[in-house]
N, C-alpha and C positions, 0 to 999 in steps of 0.2 A: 489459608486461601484455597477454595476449592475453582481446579481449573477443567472445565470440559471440553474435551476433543469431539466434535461431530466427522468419523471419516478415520478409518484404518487404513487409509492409500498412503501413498509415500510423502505428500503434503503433513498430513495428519501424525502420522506416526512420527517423523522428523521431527516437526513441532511441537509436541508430548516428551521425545525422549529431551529434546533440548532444556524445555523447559525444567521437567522433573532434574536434570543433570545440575540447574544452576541457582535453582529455589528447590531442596531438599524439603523445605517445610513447606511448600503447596503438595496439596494432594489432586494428583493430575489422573483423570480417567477418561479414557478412550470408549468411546461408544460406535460400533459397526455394525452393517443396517446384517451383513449378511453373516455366513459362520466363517467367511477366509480373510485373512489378512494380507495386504501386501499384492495385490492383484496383480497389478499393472508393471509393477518392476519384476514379479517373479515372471510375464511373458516377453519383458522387453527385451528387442535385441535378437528375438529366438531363441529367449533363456538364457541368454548372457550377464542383459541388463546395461544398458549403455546409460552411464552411470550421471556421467556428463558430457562436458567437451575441452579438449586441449584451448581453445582460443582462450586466454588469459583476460584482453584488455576489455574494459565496457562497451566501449566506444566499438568494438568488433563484436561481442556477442549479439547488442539489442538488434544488429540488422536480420539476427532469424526470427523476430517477435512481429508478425505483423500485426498480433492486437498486443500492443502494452509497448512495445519501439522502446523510443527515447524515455518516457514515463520510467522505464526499469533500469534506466543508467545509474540513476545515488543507489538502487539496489543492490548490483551489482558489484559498488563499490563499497557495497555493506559486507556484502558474505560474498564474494567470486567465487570460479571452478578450483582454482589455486587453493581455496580455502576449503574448499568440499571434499581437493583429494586430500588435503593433509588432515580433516576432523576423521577420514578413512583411514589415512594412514596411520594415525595417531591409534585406533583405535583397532587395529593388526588388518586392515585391511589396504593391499597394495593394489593398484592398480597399473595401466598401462596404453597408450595413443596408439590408433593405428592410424594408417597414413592419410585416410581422411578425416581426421583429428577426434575422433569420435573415441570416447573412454570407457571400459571395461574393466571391471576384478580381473589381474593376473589369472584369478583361476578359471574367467571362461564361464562362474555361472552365478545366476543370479540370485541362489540361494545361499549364496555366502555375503550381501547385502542384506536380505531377508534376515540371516542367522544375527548379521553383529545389529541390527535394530533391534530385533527383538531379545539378544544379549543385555543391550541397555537398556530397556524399557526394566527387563527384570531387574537390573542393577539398582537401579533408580525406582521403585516401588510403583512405577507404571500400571493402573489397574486398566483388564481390557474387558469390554463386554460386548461380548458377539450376539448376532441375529439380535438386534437393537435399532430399531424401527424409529425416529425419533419424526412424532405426528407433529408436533409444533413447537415451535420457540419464541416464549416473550419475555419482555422485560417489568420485573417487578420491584420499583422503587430503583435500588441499588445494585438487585440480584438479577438474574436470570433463569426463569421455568423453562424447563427441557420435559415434554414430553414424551414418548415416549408410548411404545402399544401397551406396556406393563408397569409402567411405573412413572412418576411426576419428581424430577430431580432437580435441586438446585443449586444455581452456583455462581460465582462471584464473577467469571468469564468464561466467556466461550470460543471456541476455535470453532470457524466452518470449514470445513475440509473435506466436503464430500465429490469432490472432481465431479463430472457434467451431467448433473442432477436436474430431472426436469419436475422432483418434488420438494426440491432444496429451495431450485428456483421459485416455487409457487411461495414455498414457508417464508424465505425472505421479503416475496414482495409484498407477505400479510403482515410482516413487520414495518415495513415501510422502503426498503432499499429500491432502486431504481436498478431493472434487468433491463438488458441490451437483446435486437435480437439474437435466437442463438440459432444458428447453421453450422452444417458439417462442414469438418476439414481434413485436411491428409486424409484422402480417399482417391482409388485409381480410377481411370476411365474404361467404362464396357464400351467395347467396339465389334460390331460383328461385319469381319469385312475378309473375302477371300485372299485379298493380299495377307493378313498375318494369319491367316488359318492355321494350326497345327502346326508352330514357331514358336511355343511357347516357351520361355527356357530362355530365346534369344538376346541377346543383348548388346548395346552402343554404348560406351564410353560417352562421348562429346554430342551427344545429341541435342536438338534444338527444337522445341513446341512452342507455334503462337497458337491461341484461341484465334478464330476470325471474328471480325469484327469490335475486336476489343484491343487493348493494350499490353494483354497481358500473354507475357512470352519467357522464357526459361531455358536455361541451359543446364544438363547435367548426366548422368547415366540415364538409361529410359531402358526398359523391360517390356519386353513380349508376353504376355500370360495368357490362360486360360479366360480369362475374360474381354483382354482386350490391351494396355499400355498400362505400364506403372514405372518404378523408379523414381529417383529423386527426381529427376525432373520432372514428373507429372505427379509429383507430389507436392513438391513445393507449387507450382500451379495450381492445384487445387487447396493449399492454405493461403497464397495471397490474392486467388479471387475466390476464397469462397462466398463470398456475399455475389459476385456479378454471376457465381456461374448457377448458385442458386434461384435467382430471379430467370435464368434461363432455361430453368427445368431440368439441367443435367441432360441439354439436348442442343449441341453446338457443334461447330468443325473446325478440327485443328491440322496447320499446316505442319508438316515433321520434317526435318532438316538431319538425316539419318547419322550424316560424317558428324553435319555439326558445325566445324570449324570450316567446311569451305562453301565461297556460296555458289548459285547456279554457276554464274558465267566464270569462272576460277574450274569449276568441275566440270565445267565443257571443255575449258581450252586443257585441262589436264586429260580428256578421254580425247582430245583430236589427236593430242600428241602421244598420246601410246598407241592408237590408232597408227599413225603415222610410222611410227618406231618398232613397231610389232606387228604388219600384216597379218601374219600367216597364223600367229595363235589365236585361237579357239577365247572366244568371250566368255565360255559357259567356265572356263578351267582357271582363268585368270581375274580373281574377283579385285577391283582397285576401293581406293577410300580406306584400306583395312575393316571392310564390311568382313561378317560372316558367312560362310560361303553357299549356306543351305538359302538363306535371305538374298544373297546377288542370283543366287538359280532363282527363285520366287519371281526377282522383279524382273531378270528377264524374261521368262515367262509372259509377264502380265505386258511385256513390251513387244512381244510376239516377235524375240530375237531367238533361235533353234539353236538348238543344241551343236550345231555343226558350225554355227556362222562363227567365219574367225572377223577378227578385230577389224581386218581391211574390207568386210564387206559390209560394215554398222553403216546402215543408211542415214542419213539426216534425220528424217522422221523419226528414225529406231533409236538415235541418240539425242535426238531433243526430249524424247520421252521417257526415254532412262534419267536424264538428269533433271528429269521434271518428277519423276514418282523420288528417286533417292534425297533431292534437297528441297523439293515442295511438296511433298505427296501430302495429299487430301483426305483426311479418317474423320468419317459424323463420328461425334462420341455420343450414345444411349442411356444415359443414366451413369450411375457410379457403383462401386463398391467398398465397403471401408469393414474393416479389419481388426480382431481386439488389439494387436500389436500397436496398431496405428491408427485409432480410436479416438482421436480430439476433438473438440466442437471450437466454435467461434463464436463470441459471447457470453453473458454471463454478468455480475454483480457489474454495474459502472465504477469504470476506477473513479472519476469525481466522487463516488462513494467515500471513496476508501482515501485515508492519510497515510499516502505508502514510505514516510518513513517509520511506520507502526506499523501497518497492514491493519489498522482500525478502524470504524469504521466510523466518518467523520458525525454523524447525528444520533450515534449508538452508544456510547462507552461502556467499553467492556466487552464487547464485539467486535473478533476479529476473523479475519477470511485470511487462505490461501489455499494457494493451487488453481486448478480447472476451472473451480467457482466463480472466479473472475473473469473478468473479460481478457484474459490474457492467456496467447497461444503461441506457440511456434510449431518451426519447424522440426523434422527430424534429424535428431544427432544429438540427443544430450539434452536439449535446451530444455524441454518443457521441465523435466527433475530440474535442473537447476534451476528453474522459477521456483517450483517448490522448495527444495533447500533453500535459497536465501530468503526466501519468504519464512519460512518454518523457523530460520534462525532469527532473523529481526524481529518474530513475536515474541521468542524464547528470552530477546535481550529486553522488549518492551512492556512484557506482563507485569 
């Protein structure tokens, strides 16, 4: 049985070394467009490789799936994170949860995931072919032609696995599959706005972003950068609207809720009463909310409270307007930015394609998909590799 992988990403290669591991007598070959292997987990993380995620139950993972949800629940209860750290652990590779559940190698990098894949690919007689350009793919009788810039291959199945291919996607729909559209996601918002000028660095625990005029609203860590807001929570915003924020051109206003956790009228009566309780200190020295203290000087500033005003002489005006910029403040966002670490798209093969408990593809036989290639995406923290793992292994069980 000759089996070919389209796609050296962690999809692909998962699903080559699995398969080669549990049919010895298929001969399994990897074909990758470029000369490196292993892209996306060698950057992920910052090099770490965040591997998966602590949350065990199904019913708890599919909510960071906003393309594939409930669809990937029998998935998950095909191959779970449970099951992904022990075929690592199994295989000398330990890992470890940090407190926001998100899972790393013990050692910190991500070429020690690199190393034990491509450990077993050789164990298992895994052939690879680099800078392997594959022009087309059809179906001939029983087999399948892989073409190829150099050569015309063929073979009994085929794995798609080339994560967010916009020549994958062309080649599939000359096969016939039905493509979704595909938009960016997990990407941060450019803001050019004097309130976070030169704050880059800064950062909120419990922060709180809505879009206006839409529904969609977020709570999590948020980042000051160089460009304008990022963080999980303007992360995960930008993957569960990426379809609404695309049709708005990457050009909307979002309201920031800085603490987070308190709303307006809660963090007025909290500043009347330290007002009340604390005359005599200076506002510029006593920053509340546990903001950061370079960011409480900014916005007062921008409330044209001075440097000398202590707390008993905050005017109404001066404090309905501090607690207007800290728990509603108003940022147009200009466009996006997105990042290899954080590089997903939205879209991609229709799951109605696909027989996801094979990952087959329901009017093809012998074709199968996973990873990116699908219409299926998450969030950050693990998830999207573990779509790939349980994916790569339910093909590995179903070839």
């Amino acid at each position: 049985m000759k089996i070919i992988i389209i796609g050296g990403g962690a999809a692909g290669f998962f699903t080559a070394i699995n398969i080669a591991e549990k049919h010895p007598n298929y001969q399994v070959t990897i074909l990758e467009k470029t000369g490196k292997l292993l892209q996306k987990v060698k950057v992920s993380g910052g090099g770490r490789c965040n591997v998966t995620n602590a949350r065990t139950q199904p019913s708890e993972l599919v909510k960071f799936y906003p393309r594939g949800n409930k669809k990937l629940h029998p998935l998950f209860k095909q191959f779970s994170t449970e099951d992904m750290v022990a075929w690592l652990n199994a295989r000398g590779v330990s890992t470890k949860a940090e407190d926001d559940l998100r899972m790393f190698p013990t050692t910190d990098s991500s070429q020690t995931i690199i190393d034990c894949f491509l450990d077993q690919a050789r164990k298992f007689g895994v052939e690879i072919k680099l800078n392997q350009v594959v022009k087309e793919l059809k179906q001939s009788g029983n087999k399948w032609i892989i073409q190829t810039a150099d050569e015309s291959l063929e073979a009994d199945k085929v794995v798609v696995a080339t994560g967010a291919s916009p020549a994958t996607w062309s080649m599939l729909q000359k096969v016939g599959l039905d493509i979704t559209e595909i938009v960016p996601s997990l990407f941060t918002f450019n803001i050019k706005d004097n309130r976070i000028k030169d704050l880059q660095g800064i950062s909120f625990e419990h922060a709180t972003v809505k879009v206006t005029g839409t529904k969609l609203v977020e709570q999590g860590p948020l980042l000051i950068t160089h460009w304008g807001l990022s963080g999980p929570a303007i992360l995960k915003l930008s993957s569960w609207g990426a379809y609404e924020l695309n049709e708005l051109g990457y050009k909307f206003d979002i309201l920031v809720n800085f603490p987070g956790e308190l709303s307006p009228d809660d963090a007025r009566v909290h500043l009347l009463k330290y007002r009340e309780a604390n005359p005599k200190r200076k506002v510029i020295n006593y920053p509340l909310f546990d903001l950061p203290k370079r960011f409480w000087e900014r916005m007062l500033a921008y409330c044209e409270v001075s440097e000398q005003t202590p707390y008993g002489e905050l005017s109404k005006k001066q404090l309905n307007k501090l607690v207007e910029e800290l728990c509603q403040g108003r940022y147009a966002v200009d466009g996006k930015s997105t990042f290899k670490e954080e590089f997903v798209t939205a879209g991609g093969v229709s799951l109605s394609e696909v027989d996801l408990s094979r990952f087959e593809a329901r009017r093809f036989p012998g074709l199968y998909l996973a990873g990116e290639v699908l219409d299926i995406d998450a969030l950050t923290g693990g998830f999207n590799f573990q779509a790939c793992w349980s994916a790569g292994w339910v093909i590995s069980e179903s070839v």
